[in-house]
N, C-alpha and C positions, 0 to 999 in steps of 0.2 A: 393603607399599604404597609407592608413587615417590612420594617430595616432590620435588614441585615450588617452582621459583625464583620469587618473584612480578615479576609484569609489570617491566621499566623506566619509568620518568618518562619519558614525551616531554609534558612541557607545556611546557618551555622551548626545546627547540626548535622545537615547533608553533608558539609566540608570537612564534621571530626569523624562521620560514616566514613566516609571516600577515601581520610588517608591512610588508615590499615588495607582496605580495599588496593589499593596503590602498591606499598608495599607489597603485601600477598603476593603480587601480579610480578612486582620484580624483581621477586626471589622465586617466582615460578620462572621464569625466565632465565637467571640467572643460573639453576638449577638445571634446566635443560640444556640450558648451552654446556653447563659443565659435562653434564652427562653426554653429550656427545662427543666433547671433547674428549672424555676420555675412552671413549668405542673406537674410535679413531685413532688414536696411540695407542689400543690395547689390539687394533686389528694391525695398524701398521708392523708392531713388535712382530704381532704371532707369523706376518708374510716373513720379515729380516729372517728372524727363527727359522724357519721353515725353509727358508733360501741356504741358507748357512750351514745347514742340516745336509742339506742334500748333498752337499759338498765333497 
């Protein structure tokens, strides 16, 4: 019968993968939310604007 060698530990290189992976994720996030936040002030402005105009 072949013995076999058992598996290698990849947990600690999986865990130094994962934390840029992590990151990335939230500063994507963080990123969209910005960017919303500012379509959102940049739309609310242009209605004020636009009301104040008509005036």
């Amino acid at each position: 019968m072949i013995e076999r060698q058992p598996a290698p530990d990849f947990t600690r290189p999986f865990l130094v993968s994962l934390a840029p992976l992590v990151f990335i994720a939230l500063v994507f996030v963080w990123m969209v939310w910005g960017l919303l936040a500012a379509m959102g002030v940049t739309y609310a402005s242009d209605k004020a604007i636009s009301r104040l105009s008509r005036r």
